[in-house]
Backbone of each chain as ProteinMPNN parsed JSONL, in Angstrom:
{"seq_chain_A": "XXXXXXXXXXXXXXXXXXXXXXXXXXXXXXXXXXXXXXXXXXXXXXXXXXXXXXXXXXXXXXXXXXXXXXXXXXXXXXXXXXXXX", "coords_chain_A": {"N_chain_A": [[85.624, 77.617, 137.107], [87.231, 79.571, 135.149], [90.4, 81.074, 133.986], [91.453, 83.412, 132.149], [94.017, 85.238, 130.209], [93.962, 88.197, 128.215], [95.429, 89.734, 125.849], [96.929, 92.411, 125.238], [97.819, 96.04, 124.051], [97.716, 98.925, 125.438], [96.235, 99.187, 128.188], [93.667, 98.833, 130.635], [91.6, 100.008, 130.344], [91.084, 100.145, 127.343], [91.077, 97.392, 126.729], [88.477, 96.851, 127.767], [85.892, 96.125, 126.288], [86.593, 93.666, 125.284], [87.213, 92.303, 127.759], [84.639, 92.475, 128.411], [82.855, 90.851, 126.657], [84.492, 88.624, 127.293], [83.211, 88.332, 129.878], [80.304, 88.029, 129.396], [80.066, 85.749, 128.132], [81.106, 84.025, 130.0], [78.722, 83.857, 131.948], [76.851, 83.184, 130.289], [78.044, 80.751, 130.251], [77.915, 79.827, 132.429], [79.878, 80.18, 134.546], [82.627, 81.134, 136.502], [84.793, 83.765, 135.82], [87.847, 84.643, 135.861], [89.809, 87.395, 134.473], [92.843, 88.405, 133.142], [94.913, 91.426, 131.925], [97.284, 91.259, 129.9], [100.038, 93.68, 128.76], [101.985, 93.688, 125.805], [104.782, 93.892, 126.233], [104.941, 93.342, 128.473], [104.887, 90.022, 128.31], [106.953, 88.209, 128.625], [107.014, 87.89, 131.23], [104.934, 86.272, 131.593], [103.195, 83.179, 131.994], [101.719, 80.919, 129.265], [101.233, 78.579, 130.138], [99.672, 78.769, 132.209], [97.75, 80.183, 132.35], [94.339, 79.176, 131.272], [93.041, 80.241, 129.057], [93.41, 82.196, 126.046], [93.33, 85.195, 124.746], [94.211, 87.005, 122.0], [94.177, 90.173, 121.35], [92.432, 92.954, 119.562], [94.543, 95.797, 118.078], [97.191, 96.169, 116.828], [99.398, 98.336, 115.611], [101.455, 95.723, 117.772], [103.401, 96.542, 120.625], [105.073, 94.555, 121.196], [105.571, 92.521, 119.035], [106.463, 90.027, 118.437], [106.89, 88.94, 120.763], [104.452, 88.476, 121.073], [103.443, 86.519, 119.11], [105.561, 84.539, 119.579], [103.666, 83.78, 122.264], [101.681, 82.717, 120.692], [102.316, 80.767, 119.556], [103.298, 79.263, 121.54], [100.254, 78.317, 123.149], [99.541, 77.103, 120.85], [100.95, 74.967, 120.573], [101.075, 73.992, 123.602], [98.366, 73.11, 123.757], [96.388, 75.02, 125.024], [93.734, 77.024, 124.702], [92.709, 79.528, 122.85], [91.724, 82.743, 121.209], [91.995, 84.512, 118.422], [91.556, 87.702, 117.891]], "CA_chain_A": [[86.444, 78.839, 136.998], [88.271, 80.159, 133.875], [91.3, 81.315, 133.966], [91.59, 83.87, 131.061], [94.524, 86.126, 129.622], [93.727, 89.27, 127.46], [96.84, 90.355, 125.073], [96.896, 93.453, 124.301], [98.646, 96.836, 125.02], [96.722, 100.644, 125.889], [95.708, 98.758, 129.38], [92.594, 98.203, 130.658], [90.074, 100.646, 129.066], [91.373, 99.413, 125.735], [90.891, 95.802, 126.751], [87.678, 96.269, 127.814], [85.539, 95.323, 125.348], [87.236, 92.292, 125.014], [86.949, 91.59, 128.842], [82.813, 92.349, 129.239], [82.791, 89.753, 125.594], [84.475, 86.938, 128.14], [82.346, 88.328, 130.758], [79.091, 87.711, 128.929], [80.339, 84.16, 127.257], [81.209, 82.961, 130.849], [77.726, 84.147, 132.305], [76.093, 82.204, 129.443], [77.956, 78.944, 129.776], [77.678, 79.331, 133.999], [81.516, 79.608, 135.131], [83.263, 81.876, 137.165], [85.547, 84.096, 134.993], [89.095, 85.511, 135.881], [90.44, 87.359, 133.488], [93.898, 89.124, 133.286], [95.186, 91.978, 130.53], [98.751, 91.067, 129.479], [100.499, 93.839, 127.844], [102.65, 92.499, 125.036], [105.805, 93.987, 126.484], [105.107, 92.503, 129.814], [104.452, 88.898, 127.892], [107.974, 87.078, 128.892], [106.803, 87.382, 132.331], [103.511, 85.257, 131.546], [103.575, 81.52, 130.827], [100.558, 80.517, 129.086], [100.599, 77.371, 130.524], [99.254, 78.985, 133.452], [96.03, 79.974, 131.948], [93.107, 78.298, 130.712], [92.566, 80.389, 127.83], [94.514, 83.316, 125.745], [92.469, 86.238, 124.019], [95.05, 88.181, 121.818], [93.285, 91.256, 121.35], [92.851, 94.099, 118.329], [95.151, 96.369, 118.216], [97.917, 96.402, 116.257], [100.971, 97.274, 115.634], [101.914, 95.207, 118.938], [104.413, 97.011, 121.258], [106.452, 93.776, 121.103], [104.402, 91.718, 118.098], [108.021, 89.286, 118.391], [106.375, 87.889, 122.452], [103.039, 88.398, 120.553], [103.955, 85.405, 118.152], [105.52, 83.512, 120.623], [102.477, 83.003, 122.371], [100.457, 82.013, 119.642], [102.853, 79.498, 119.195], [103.062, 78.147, 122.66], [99.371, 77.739, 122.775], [98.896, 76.29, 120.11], [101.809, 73.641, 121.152], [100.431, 73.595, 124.46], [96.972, 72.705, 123.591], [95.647, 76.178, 125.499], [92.266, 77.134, 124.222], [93.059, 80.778, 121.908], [90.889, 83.083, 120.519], [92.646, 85.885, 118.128], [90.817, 88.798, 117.077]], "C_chain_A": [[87.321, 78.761, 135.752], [89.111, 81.219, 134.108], [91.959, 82.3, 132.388], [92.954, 85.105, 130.829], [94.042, 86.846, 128.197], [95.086, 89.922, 126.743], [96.586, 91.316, 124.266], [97.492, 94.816, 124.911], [97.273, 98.047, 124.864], [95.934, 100.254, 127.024], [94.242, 98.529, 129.765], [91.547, 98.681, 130.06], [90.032, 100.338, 127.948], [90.663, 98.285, 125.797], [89.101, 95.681, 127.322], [86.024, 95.679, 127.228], [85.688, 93.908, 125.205], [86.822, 91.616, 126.172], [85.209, 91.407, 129.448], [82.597, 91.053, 128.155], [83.137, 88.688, 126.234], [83.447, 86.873, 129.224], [80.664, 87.726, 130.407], [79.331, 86.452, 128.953], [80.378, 83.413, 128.975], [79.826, 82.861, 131.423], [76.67, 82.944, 131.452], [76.385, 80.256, 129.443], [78.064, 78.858, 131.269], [78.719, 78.955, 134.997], [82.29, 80.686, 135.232], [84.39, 82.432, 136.057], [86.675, 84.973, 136.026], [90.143, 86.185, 135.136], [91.999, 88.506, 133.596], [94.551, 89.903, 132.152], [96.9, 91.767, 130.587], [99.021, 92.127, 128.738], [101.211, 93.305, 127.108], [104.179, 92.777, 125.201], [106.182, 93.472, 127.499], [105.428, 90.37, 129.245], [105.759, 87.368, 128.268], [107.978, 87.358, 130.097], [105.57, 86.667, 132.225], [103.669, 83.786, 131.116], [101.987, 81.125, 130.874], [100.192, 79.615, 129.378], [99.419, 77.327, 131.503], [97.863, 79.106, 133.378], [95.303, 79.391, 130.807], [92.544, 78.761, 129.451], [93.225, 81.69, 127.397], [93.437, 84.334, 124.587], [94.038, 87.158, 123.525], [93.914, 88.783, 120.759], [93.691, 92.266, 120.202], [93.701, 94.63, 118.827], [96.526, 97.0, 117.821], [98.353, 97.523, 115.934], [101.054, 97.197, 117.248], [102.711, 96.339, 119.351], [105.887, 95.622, 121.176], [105.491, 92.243, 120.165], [105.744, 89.998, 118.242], [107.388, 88.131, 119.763], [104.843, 87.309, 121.815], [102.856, 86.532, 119.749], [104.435, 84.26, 118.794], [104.671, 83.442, 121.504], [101.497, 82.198, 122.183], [101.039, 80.741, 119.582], [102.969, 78.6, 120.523], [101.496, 77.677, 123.087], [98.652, 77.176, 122.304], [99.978, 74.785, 120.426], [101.309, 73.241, 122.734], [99.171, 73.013, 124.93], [96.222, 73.86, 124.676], [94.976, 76.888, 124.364], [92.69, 78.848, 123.893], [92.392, 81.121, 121.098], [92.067, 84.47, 119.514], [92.027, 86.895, 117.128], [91.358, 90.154, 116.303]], "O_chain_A": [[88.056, 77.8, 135.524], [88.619, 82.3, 134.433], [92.84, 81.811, 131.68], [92.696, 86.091, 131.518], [93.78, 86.169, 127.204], [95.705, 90.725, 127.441], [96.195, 91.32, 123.099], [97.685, 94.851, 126.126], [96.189, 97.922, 124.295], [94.858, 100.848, 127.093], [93.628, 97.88, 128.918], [90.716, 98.06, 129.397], [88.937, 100.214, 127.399], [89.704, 98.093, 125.05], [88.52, 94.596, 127.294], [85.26, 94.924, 127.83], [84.75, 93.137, 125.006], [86.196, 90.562, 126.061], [84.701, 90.712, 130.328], [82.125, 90.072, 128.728], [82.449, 87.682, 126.061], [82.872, 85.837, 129.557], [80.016, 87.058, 131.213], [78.787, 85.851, 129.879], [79.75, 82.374, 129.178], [79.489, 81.679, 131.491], [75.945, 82.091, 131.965], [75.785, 79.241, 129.093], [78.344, 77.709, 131.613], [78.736, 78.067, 135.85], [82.684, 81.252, 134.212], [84.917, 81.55, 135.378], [86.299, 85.829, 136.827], [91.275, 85.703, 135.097], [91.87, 89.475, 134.345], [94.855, 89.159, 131.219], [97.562, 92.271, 131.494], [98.372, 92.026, 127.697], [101.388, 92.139, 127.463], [104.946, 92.109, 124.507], [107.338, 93.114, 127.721], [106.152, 89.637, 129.919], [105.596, 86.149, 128.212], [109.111, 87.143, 130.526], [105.183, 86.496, 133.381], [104.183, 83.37, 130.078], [101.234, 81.019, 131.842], [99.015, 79.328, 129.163], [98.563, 76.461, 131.681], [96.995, 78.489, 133.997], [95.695, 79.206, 129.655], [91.773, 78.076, 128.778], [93.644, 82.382, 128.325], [92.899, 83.782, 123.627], [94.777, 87.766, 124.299], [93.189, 88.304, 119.887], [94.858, 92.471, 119.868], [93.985, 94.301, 119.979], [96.961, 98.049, 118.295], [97.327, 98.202, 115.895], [100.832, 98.166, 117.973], [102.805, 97.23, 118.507], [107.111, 95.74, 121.126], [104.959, 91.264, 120.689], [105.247, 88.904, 117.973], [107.425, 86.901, 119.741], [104.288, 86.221, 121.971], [102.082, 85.644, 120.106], [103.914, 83.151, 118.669], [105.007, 82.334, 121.923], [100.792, 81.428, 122.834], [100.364, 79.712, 119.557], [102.754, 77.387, 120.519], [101.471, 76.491, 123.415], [97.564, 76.731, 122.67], [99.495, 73.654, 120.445], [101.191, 72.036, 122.96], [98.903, 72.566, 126.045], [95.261, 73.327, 125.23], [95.52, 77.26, 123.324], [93.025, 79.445, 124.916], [92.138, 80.371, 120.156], [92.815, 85.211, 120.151], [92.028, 86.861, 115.897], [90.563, 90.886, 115.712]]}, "seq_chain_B": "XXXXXXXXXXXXXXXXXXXXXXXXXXXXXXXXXXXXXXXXXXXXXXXXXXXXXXXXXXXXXXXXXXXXXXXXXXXXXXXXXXXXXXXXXXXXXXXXXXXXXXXXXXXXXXXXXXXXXXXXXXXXXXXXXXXXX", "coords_chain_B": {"N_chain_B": [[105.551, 77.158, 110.683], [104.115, 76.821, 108.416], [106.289, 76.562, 106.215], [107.198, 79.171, 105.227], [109.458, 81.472, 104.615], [111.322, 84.672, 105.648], [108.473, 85.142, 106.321], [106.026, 88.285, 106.118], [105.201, 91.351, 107.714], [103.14, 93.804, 106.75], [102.423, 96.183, 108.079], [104.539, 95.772, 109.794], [106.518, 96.652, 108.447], [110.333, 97.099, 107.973], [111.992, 99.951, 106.581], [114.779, 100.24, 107.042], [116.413, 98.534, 105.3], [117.717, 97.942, 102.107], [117.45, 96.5, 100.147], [114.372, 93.827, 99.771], [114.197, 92.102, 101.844], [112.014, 90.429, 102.975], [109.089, 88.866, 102.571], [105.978, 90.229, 102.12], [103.021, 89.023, 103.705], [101.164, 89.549, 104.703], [99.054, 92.132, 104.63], [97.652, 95.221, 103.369], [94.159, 95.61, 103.653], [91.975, 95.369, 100.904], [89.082, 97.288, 101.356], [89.207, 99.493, 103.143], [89.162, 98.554, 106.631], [89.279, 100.5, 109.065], [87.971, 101.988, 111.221], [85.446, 100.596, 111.066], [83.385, 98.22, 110.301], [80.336, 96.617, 109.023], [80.562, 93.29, 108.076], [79.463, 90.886, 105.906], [79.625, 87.029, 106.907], [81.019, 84.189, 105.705], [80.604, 80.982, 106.55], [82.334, 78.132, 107.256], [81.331, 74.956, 106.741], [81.412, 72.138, 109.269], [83.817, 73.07, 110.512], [85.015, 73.89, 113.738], [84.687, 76.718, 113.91], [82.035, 77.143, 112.706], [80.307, 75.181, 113.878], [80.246, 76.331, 116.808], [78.987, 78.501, 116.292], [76.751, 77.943, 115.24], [74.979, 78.09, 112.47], [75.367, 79.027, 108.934], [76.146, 81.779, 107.99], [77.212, 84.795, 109.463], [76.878, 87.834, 110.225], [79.313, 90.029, 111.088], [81.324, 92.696, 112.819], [83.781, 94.723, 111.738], [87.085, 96.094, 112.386], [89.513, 95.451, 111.075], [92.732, 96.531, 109.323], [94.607, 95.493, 107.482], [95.058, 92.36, 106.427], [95.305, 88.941, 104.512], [97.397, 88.328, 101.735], [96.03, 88.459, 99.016], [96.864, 87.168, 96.954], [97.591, 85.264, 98.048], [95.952, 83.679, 99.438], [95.705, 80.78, 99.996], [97.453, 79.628, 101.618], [95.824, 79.418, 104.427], [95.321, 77.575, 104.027], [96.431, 75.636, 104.835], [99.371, 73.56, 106.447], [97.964, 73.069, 108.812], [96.266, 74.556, 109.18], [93.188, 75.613, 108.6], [90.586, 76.91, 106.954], [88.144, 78.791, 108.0], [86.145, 80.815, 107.923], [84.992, 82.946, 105.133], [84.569, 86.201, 103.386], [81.875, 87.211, 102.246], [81.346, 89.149, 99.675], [83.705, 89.793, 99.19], [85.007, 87.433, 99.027], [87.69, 87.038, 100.275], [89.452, 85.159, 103.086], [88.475, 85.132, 106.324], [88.424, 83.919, 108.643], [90.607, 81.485, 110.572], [91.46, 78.662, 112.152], [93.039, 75.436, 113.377], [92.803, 72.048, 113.718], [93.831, 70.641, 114.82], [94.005, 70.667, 117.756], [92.488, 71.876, 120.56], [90.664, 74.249, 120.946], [91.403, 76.977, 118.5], [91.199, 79.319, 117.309], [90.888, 82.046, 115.112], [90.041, 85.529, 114.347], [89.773, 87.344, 111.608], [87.902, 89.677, 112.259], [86.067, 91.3, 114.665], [84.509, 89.945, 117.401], [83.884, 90.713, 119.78], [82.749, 93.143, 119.482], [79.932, 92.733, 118.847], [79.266, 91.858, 120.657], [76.686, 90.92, 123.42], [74.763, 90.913, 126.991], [72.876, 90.093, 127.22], [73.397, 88.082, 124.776], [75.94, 86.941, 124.523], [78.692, 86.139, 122.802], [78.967, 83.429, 120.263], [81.782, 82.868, 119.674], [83.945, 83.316, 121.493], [82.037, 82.261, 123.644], [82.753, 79.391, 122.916], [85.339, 79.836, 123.526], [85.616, 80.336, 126.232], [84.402, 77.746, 127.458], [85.794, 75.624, 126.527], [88.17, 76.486, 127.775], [87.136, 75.674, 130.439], [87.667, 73.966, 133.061]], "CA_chain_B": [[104.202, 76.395, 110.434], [103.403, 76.911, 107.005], [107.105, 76.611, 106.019], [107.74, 80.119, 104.166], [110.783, 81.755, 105.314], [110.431, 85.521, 105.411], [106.788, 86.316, 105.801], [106.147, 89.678, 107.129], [103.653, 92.653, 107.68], [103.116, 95.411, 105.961], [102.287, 97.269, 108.891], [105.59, 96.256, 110.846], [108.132, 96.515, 107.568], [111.816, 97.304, 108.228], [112.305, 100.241, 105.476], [115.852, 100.065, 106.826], [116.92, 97.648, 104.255], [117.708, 98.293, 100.681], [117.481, 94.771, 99.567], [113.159, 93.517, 100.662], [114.557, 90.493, 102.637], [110.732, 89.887, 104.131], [108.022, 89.342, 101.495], [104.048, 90.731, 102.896], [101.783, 88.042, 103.482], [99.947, 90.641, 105.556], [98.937, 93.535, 103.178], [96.035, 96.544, 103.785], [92.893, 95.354, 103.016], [91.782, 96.639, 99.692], [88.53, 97.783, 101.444], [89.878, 99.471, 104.495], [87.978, 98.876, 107.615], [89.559, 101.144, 110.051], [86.701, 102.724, 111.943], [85.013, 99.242, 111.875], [82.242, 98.071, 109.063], [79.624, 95.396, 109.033], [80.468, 92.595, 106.753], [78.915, 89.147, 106.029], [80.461, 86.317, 106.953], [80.506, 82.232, 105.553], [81.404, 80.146, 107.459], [83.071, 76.817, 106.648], [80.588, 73.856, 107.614], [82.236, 71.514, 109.862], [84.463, 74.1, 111.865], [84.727, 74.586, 115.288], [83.725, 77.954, 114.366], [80.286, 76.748, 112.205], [79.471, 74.871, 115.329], [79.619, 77.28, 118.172], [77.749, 79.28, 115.665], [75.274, 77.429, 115.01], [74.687, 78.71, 111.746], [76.65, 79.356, 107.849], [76.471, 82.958, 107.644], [77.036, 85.998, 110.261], [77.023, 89.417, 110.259], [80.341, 90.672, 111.877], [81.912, 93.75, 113.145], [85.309, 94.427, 111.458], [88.231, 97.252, 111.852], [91.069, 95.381, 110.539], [93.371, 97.334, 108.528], [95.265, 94.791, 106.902], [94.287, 90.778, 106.092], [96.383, 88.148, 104.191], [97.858, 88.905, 100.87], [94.965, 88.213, 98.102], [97.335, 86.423, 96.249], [98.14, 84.306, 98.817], [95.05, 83.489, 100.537], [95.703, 79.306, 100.193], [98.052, 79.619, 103.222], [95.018, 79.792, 105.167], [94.437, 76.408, 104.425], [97.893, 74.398, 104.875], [99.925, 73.566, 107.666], [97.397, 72.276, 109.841], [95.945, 75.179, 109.366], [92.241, 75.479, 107.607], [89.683, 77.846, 106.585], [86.875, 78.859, 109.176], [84.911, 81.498, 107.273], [85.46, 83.693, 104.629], [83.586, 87.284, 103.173], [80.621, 86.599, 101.009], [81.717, 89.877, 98.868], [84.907, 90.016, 98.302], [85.799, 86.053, 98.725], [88.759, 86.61, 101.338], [89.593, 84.885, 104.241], [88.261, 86.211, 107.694], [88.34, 83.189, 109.527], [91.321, 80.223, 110.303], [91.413, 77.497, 112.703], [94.034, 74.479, 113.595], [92.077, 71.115, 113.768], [94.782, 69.568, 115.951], [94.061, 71.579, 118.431], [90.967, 71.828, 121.699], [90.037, 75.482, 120.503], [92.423, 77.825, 118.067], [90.108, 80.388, 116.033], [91.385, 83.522, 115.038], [89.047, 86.129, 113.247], [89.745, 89.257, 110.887], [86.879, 90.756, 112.823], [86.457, 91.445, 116.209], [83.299, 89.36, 117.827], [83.453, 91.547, 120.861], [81.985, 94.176, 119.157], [78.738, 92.3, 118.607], [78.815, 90.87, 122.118], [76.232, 91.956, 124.708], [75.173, 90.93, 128.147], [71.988, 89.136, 126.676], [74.061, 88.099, 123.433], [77.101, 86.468, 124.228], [78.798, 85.962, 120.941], [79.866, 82.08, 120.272], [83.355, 82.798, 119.563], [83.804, 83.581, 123.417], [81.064, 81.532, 124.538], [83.447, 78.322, 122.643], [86.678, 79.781, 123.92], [85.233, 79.709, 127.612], [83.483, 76.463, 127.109], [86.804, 74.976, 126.202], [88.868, 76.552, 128.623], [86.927, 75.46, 131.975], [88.412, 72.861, 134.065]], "C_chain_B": [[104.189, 76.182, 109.673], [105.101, 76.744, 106.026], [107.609, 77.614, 104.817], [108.379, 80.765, 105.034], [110.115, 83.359, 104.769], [109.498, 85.902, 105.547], [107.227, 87.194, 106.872], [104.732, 90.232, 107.142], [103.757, 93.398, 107.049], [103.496, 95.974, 106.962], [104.068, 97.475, 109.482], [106.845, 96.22, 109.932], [108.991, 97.455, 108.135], [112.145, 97.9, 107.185], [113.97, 100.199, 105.222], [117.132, 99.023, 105.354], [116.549, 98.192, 102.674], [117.065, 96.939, 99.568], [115.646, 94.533, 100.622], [113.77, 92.231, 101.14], [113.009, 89.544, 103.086], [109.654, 89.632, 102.843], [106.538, 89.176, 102.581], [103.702, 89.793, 103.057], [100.852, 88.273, 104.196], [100.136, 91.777, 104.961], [98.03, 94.458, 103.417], [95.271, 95.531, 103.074], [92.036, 96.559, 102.126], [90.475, 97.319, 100.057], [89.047, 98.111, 102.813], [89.052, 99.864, 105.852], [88.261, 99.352, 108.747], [88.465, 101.995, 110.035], [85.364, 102.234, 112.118], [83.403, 99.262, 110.193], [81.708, 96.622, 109.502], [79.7, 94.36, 107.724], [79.616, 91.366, 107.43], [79.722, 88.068, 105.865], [80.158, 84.52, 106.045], [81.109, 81.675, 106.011], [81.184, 78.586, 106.926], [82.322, 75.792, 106.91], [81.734, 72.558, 108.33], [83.039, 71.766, 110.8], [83.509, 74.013, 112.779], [84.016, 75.874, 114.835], [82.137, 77.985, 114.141], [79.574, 76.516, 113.405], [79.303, 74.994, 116.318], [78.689, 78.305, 117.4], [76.792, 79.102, 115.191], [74.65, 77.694, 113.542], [75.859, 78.679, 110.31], [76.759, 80.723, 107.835], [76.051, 84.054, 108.887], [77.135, 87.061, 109.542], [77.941, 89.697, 111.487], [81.073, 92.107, 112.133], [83.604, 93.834, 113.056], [85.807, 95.781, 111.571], [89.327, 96.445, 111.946], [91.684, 96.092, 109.26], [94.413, 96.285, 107.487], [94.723, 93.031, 107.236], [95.44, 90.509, 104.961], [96.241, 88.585, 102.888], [96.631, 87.959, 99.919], [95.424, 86.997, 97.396], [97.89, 85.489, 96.484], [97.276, 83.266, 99.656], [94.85, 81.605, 101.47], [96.585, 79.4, 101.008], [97.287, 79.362, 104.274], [94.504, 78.354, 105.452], [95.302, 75.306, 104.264], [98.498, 74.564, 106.076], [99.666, 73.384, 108.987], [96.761, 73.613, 110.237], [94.223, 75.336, 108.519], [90.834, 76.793, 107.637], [88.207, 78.159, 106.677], [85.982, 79.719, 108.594], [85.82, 82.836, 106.097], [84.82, 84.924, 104.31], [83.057, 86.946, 102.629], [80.847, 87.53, 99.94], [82.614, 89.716, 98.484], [85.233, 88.025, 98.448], [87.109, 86.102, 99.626], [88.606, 85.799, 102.387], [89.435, 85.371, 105.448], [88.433, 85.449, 108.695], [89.905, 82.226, 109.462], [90.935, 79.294, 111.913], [92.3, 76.637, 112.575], [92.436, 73.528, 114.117], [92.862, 70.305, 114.86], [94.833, 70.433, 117.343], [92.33, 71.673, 119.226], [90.458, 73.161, 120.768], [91.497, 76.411, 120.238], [91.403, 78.403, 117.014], [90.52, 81.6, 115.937], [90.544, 84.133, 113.693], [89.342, 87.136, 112.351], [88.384, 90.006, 110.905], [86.655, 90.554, 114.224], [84.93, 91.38, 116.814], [82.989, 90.066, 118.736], [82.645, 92.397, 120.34], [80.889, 93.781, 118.684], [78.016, 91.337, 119.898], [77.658, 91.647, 123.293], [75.808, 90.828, 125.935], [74.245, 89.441, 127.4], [72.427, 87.971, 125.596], [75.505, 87.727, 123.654], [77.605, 85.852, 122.961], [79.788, 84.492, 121.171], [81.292, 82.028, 120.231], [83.629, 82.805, 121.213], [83.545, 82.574, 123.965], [81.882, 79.823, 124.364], [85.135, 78.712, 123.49], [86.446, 79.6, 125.446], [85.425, 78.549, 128.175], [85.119, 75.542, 127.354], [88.345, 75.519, 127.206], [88.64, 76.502, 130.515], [87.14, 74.132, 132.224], [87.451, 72.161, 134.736]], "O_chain_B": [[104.249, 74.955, 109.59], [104.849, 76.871, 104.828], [108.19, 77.249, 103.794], [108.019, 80.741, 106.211], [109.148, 83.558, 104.034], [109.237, 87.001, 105.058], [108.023, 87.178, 107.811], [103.634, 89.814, 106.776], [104.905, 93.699, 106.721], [104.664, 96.348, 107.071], [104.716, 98.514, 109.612], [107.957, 95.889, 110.341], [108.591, 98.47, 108.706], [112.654, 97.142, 106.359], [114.543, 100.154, 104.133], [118.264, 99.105, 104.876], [115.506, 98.667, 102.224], [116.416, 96.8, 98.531], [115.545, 94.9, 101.793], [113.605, 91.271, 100.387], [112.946, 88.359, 103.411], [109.578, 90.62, 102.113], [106.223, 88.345, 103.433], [104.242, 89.151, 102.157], [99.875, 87.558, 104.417], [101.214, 92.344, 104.789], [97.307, 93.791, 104.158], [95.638, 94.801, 102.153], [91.66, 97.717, 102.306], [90.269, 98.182, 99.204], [89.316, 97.207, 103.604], [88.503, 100.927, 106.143], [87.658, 98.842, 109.691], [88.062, 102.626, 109.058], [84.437, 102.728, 112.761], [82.844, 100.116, 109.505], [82.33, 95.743, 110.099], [79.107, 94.519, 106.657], [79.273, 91.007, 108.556], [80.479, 87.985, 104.898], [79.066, 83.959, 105.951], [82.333, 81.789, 105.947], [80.212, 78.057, 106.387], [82.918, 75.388, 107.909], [82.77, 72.228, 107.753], [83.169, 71.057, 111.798], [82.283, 74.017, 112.888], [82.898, 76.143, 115.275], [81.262, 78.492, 114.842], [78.661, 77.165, 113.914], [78.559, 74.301, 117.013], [77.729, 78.842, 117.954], [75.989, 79.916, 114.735], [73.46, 77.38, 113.571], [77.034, 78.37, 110.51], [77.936, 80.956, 107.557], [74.886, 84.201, 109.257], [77.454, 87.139, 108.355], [77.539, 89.64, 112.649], [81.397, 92.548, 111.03], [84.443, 93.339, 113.808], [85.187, 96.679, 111.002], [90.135, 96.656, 112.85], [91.016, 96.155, 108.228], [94.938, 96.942, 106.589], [94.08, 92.692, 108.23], [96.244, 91.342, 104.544], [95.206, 89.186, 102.6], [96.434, 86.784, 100.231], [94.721, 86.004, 97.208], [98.566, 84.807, 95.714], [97.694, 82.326, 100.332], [94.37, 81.222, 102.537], [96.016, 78.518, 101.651], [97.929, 79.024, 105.269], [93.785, 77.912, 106.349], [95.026, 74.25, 103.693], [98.269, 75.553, 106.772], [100.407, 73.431, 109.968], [96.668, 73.891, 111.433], [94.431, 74.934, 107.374], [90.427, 77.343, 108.66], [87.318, 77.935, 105.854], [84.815, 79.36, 108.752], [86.9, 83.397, 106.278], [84.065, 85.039, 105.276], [83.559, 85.964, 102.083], [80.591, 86.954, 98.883], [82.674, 89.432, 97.288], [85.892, 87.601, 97.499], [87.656, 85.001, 99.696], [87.427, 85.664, 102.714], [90.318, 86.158, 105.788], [88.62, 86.007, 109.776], [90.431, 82.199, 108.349], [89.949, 79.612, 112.578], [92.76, 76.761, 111.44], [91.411, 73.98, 114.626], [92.389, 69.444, 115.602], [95.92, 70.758, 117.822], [91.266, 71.565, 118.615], [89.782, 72.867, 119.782], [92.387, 76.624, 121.062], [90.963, 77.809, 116.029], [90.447, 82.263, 116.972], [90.379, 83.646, 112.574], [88.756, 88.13, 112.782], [87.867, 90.683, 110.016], [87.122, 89.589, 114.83], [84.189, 92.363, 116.806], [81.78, 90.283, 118.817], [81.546, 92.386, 120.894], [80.557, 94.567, 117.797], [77.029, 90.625, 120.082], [77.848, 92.726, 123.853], [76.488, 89.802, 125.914], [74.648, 88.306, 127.147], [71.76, 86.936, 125.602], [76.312, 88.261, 122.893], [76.924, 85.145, 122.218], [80.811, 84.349, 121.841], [81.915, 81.116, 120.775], [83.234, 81.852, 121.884], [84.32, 81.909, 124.653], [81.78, 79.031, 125.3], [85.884, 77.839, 123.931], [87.091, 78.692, 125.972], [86.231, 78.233, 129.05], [85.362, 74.912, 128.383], [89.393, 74.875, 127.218], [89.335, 76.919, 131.442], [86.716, 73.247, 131.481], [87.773, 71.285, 135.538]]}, "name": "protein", "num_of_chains": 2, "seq": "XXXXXXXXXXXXXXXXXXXXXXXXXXXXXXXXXXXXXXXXXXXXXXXXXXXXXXXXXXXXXXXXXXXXXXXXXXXXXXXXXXXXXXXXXXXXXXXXXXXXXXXXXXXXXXXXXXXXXXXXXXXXXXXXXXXXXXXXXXXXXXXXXXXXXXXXXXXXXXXXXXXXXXXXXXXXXXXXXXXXXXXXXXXXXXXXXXXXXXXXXXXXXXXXXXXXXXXXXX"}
């Protein structure tokens, strides 16, 4: 099981693209996918420790690009697995 | 990271100020790919990204509107930071990567949009990979 966050704001129809792209990738490597869309204003209720992997997503300009940034940076200090497109 | 004080965006400048306090190091991209374009990619041999891709050169699906300042582009490859693929036309940066690090890849194109059911696209298929327990 993978444990995935999606960062990005305009909610889930926006994000999904992004979420059938983990959906495929997990299908291919054979491992249960859970994935969750973070807006980026919601983002200081999320601790990335929590999940297993962080997708920040097109979309720009952020709603709060400031939480956006601090993410990047706790995953990459946390050693959580981050894709940013 | 990269220890420059200041950087900013274009997109998110503060015209409030008289004085530029922030200097760009995110700028429009002089070909502007809002509404999404197919470029070619090279990719770095040795990267994480080369080797979920199996391959030196993609074909990617891009609408970014802005990418790192031209004149700046060696940022891309300091600070423990290094340089995962770049355009085959113009010579920019599309790709980075952290080496100290399980999986950190960030693209100036957006892999989803070349992903299908059959066709999972490596970027993904490595960020998965690397985030199952």
């Amino acid at each position: 099981m993978s444990r995935i966050a999606v960062v990005m704001d305009g909610g889930p129809e926006r994000a999904e693209t992004t979420v059938d792209a983990l959906g495929h990738a997990a299908a291919h490597v054979g491992v249960g996918l859970d994935t969750t869309v973070v807006a980026t204003d919601h983002l200081h209720r999320f601790d990335v420790a929590g999940a297993d992997g962080v997708v920040i997503g097109p979309g720009s300009p952020y709603r709060r690009m400031d939480l956006v940034l601090e993410t990047i940076r706790s995953a990459r200090e946390k050693g959580v697995p981050l894709v940013g497109t | 990271m990269l220890g420059l004080t200041g950087a900013a965006h274009t997109e998110y400048a503060d015209d409030s100020h008289d004085e530029p306090a922030e200097r760009p190091i995110i700028t429009p991209l002089a070909c502007s790919l809002r509404g999404g374009v197919d470029i070619e990619v090279v990719l770095t041999p040795g990267t994480v990204l080369a080797e979920w891709c199996g391959t030196d050169r993609v074909v990617e699906r891009a609408t970014c509107g802005y990418g790192l300042d031209p004149a700046r582009q060696h940022v891309a490859d300091d600070g423990g930071l290094r340089i995962a693929a770049h355009e085959a036309d113009s010579g920019e940066v599309r790709a980075v990567e952290r080496a100290d690090h399980p999986y950190f890849v960030a693209t100036l194109y957006q892999p989803q949009l070349r992903s299908a059911p059959a066709r999972a696209h490596p970027v993904f298929v490595g960020l998965v990979h690397s985030a199952t327990r």
